[in-house]
SERO-4910 file (N, C-alpha, C, O; in steps of 0.05 Angstrom, whole numbers):
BEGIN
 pado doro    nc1    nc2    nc3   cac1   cac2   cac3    cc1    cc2    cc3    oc1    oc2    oc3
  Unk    A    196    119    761    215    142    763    203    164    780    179    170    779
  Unk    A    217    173    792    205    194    817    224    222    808    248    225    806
  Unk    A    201    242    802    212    266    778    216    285    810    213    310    808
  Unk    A    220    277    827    240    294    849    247    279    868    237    257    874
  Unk    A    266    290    879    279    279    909    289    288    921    305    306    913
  Unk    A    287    283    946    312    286    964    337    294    971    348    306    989
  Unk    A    343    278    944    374    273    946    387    299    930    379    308    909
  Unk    A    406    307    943    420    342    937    425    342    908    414    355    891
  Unk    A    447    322    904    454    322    885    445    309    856    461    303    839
  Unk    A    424    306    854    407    295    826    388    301    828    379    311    849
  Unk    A    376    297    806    357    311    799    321    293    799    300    305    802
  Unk    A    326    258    792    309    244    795    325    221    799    349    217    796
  Unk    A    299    206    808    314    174    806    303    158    796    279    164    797
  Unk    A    308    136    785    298    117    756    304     88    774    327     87    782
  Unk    A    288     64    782    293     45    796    288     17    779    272      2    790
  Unk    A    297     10    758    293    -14    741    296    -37    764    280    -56    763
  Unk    A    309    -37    777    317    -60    799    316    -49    832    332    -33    843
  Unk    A    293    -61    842    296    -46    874    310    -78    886    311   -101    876
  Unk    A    321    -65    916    325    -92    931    351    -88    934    363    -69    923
  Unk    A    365   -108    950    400   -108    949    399   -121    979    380   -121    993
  Unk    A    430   -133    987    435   -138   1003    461   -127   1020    469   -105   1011
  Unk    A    471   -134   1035    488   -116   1057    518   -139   1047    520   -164   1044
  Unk    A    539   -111   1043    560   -129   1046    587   -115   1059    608   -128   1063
  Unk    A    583    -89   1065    603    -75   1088    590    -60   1097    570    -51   1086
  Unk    A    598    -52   1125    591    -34   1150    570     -2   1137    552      9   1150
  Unk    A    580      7   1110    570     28   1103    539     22   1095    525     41   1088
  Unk    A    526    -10   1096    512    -15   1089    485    -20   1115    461    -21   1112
  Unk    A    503    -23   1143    479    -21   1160    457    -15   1175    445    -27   1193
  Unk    A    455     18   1158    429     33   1161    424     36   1136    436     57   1131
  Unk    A    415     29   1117    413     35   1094    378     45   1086    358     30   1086
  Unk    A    379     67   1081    353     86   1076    338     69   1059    315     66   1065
  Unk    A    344     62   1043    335     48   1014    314     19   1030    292     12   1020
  Unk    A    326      8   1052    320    -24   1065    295     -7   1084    272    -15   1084
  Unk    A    303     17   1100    293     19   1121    266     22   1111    247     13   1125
  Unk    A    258     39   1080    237     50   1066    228     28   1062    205     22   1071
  Unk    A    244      9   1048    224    -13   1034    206    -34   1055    184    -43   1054
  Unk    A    232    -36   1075    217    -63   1090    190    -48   1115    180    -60   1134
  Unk    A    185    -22   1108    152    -16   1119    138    -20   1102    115    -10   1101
  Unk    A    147    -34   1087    117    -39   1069    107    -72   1061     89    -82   1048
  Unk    A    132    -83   1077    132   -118   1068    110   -132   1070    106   -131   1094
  Unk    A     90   -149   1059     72   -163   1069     44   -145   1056     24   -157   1049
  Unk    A     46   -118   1056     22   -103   1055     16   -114   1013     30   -113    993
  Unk    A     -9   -121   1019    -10   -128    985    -15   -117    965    -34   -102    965
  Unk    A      2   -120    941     -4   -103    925     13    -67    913     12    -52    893
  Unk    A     28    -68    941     50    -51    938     70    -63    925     74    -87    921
  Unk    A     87    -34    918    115    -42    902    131    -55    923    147    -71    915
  Unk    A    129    -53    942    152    -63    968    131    -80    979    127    -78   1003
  Unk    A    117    -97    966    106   -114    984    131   -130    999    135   -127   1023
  Unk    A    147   -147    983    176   -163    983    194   -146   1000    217   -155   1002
  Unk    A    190   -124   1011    209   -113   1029    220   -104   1007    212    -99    985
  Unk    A    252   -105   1025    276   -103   1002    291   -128    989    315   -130    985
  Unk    A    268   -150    985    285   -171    970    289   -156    949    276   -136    944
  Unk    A    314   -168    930    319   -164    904    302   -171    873    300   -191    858
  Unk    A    290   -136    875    267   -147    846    277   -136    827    293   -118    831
  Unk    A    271   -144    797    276   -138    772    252   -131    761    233   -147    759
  Unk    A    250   -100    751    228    -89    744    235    -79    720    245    -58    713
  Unk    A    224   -105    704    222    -93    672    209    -72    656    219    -62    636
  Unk    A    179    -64    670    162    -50    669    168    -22    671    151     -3    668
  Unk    A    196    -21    678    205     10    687    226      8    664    236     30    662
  Unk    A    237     -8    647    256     -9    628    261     26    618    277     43    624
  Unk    A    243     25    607    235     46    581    225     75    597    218     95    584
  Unk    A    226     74    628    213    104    633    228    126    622    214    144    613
  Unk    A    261    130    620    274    153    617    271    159    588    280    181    582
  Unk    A    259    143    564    252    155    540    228    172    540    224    186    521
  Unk    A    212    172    561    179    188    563    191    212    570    183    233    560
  Unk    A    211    211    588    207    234    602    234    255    589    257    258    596
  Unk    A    213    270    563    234    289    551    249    314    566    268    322    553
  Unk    A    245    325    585    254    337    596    284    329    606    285    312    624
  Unk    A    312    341    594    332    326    604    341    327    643    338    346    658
  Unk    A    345    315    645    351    311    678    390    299    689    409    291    675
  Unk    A    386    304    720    408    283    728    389    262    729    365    268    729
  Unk    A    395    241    730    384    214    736    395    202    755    416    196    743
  Unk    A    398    195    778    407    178    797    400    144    791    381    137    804
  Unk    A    408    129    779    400    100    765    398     79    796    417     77    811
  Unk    A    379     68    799    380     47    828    383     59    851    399     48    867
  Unk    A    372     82    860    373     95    883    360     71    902    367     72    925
  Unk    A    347     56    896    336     35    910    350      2    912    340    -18    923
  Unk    A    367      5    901    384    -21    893    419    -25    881    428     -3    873
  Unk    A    434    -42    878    460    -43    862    458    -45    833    452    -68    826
  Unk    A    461    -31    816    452    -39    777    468    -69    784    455    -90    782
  Unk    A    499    -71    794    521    -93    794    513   -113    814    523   -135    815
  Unk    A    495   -106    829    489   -134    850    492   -157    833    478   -158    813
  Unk    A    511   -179    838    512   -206    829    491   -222    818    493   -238    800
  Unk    A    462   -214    834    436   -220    825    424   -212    802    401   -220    798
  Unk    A    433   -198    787    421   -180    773    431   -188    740    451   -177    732
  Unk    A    419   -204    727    423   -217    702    438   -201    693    436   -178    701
  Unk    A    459   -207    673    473   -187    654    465   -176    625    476   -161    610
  Unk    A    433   -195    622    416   -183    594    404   -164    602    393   -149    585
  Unk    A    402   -158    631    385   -141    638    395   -119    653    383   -100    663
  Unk    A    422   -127    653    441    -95    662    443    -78    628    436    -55    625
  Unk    A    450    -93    611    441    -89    581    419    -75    574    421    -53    562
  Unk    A    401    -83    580    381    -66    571    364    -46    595    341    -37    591
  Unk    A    382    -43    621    384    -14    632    406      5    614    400     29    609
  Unk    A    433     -5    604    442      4    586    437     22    560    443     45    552
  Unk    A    420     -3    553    410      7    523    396     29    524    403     49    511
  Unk    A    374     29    541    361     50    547    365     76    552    352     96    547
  Unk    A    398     70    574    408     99    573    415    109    549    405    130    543
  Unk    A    438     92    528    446    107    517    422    112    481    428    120    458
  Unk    A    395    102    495    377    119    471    372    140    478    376    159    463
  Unk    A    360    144    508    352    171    516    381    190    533    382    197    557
  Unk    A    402    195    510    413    202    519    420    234    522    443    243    526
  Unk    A    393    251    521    385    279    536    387    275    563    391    297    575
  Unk    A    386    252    578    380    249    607    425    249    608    441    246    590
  Unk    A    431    252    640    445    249    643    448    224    671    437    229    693
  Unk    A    459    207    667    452    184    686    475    183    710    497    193    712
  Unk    A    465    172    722    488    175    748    494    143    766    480    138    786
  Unk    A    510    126    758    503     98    764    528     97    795    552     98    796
  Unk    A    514     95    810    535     88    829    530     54    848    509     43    857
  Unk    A    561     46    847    557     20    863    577     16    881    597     30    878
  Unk    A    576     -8    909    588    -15    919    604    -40    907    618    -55    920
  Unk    A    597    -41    878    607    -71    877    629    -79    854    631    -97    837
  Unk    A    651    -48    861    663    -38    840    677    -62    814    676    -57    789
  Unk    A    687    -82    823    701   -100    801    681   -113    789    688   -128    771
  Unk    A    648   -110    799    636   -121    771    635   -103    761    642   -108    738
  Unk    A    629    -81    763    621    -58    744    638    -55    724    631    -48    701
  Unk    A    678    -63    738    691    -53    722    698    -72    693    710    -68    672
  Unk    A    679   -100    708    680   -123    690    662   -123    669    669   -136    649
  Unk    A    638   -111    669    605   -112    664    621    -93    638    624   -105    617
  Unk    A    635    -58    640    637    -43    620    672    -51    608    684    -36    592
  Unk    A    681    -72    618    704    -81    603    688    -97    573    695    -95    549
  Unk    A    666   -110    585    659   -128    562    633   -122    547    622   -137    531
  Unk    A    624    -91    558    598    -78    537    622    -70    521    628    -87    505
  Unk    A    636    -51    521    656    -33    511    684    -35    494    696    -19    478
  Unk    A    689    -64    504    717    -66    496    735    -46    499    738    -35    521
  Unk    A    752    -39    475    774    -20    483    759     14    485    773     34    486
  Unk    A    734     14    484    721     36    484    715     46    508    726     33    526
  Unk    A    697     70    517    679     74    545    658     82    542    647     84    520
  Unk    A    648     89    561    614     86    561    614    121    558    631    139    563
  Unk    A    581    121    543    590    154    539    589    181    562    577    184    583
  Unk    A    603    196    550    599    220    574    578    219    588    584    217    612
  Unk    A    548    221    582    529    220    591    516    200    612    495    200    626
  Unk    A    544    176    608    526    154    632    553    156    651    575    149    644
  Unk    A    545    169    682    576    166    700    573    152    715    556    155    732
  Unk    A    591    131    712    587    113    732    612    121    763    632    136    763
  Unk    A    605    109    781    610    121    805    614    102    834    594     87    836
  Unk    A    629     98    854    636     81    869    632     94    900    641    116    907
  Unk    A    615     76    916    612     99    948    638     82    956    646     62    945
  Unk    A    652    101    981    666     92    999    672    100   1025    688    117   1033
  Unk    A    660     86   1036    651     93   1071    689    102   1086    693    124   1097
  Unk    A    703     88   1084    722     84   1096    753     80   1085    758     96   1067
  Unk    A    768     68   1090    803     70   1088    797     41   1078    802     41   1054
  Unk    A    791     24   1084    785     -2   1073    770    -14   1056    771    -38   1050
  Unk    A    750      8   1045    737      2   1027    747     24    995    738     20    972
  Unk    A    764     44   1000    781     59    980    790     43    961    795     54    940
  Unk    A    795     19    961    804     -1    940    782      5    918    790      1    894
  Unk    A    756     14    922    736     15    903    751     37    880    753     33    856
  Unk    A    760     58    892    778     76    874    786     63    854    779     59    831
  Unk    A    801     57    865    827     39    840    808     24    830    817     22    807
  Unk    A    786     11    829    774     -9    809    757     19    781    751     16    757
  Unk    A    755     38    795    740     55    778    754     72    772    744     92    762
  Unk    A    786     73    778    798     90    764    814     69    733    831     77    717
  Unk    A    802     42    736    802     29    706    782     19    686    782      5    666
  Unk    A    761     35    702    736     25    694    733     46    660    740     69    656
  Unk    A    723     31    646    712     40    620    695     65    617    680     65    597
  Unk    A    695     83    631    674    104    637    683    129    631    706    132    640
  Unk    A    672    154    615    683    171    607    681    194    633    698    212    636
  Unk    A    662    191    649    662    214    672    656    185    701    642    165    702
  Unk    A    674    196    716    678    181    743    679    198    771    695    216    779
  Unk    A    655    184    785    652    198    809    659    180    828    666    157    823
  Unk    A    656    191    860    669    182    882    642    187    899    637    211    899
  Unk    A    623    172    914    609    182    931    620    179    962    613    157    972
  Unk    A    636    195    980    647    193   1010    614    193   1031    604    210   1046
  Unk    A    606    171   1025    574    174   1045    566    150   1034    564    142   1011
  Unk    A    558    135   1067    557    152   1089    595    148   1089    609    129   1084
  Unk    A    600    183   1099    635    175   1108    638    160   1141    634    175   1161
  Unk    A    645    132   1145    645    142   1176    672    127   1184    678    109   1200
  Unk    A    685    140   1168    723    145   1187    742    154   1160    735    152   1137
  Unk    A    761    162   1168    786    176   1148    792    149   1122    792    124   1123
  Unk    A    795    161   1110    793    143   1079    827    141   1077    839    125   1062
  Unk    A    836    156   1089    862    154   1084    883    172   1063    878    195   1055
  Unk    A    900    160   1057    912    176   1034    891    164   1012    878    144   1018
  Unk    A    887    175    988    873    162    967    881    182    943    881    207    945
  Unk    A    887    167    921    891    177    894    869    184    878    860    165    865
  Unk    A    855    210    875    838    224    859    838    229    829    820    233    813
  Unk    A    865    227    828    864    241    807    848    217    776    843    193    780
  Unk    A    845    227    760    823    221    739    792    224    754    775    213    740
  Unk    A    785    233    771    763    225    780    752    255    781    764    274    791
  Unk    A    720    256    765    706    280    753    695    294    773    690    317    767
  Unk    A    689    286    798    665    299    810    661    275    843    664    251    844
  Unk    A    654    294    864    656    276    886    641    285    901    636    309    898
  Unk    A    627    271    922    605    270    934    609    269    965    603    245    970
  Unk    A    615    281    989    621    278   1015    593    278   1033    577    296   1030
  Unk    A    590    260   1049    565    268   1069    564    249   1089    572    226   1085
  Unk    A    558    256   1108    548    231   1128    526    225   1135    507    238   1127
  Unk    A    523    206   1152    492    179   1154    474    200   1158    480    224   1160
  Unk    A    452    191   1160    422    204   1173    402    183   1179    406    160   1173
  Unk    A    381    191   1191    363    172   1194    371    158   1221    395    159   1228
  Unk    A    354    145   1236    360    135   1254    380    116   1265    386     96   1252
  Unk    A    392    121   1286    413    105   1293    440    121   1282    461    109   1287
  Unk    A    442    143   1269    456    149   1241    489    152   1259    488    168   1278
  Unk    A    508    142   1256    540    140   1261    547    175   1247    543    186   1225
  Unk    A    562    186   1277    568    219   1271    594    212   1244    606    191   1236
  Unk    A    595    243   1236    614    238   1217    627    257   1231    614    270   1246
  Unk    A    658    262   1228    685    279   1236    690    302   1216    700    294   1195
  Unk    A    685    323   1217    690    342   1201    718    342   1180    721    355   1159
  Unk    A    740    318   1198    766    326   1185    767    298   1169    783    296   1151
  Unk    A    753    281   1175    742    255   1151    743    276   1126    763    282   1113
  Unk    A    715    285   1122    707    299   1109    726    320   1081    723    322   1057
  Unk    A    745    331   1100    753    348   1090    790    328   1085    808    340   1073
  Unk    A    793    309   1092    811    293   1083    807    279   1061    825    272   1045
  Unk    A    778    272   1060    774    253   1028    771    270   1012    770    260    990
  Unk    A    770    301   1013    779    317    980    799    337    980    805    350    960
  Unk    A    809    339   1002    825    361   1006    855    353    998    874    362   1011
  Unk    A    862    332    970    881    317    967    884    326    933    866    338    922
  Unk    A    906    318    920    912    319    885    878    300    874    865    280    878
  Unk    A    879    319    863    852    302    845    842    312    818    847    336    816
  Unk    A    831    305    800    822    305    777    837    299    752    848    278    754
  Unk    A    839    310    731    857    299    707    843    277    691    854    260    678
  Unk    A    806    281    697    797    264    682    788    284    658    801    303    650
  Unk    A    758    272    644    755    286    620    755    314    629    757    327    608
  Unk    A    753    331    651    757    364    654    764    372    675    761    356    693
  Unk    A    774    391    680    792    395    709    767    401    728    748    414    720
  Unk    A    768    390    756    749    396    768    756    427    779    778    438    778
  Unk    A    724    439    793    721    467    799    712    457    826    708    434    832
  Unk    A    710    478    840    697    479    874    672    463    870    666    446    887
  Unk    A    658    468    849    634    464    845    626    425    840    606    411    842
  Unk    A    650    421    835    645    390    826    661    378    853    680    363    851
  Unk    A    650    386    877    661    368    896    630    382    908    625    406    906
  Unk    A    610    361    920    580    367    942    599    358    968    616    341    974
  Unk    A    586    377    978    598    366   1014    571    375   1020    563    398   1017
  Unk    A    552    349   1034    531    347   1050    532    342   1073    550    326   1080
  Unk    A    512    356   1095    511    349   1124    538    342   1137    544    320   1147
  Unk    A    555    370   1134    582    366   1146    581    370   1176    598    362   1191
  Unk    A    555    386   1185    547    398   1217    528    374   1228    518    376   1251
***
């Protein structure tokens, strides 16, 4: 667990599972690949494996040590829903959240209909609690279908990450959705983003989930 970062909007990140593979265009600069695979081969590191897909049990249990409550960013380094990723052991990333649940967790994936499958059948007719939000990126107008999978997903708070944004998402239905995330690429090679992308993926009807959103629950990063 890495007790700072980078990243604007959270607060730490917790990596039970590093690794992942590419499966749309928003995926081919991916910061997470570029970090890991400088370290492939070198022995003895966490990234010796590059970014193959690892399961790190050994990190199960970090968010109960660390009493201090936090955001948590969950797999900043990987998909929790990657296909690869046993379902006893999406469980007991689970479990874990909801013991240490002072932390507030932040699960976001590209791989929205397992996720929405994974908390159909922890949950049943229930949802996961306030405290764990799960959350869907969506680069583009063609990948917005992720919406609609997580606007049925079992989750009591639901986010949207627009990043990297790189083209107009289109019309898209917001509403139930808690909190949203806008930014574009960085890092080398990084695809410009359009200021009116940007301001099209929130500038639409939205919220009507568990609380009305405020100015404050929409981040717009690296709009210049």
């Amino acid at each position: 667990m890495a007790s700072t970062t980078p990243i604007e909007w959270t607060d730490a990140t917790w990596n039970p599972v590093t690794g992942c593979t590419k499966i749309t265009r928003g995926c081919d600069f991916c910061y997470a690949e570029r970090f890991s695979e400088r370290f492939r081969g070198v022995p003895g590191h966490p990234f010796e494996n590059g970014f193959d897909l690892k399961l790190r049990p050994e990190r199960l249990a970090q968010p109960l040590s660390w009493r201090q409550p936090r955001r948590i960013f969950v797999n900043s380094m990987s998909d929790l829903f990657h296909k690869e990723v046993p379902r006893p052991f999406i469980d007991s990333v689970f479990d874990t959240m909801e013991a240490a649940d002072w932390h507030t967790y932040q699960v976001l994936t590209k791989r929205s209909s397992l996720m929405v499958r994974y908390l159909r059948g922890r949950y049943g007719a229930g949802k996961a609690p306030p405290h764990i939000w799960l959350g869907v990126s969506v680069e583009d107008a063609k990948n917005a279908v992720r919406v609609k999978h997580l606007k049925t997903a079992a989750a009591s708070v639901k986010f949207v990450s627009f990043e990297p944004l790189l083209a107009t998402v289109g019309k898209i239905d917001l509403k139930g959705i808690d909190w949203a995330i806008v930014g574009g690429e960085s890092g080398p090679g990084a695809r410009p983003m359009a200021e009116e992308w940007a301001i099209g993926a929130i500038e639409q009807p939205w919220g009507g989930g568990t609380r009305k959103p405020r100015d404050q629950d929409v981040i717009r990063l690296k709009l210049s």
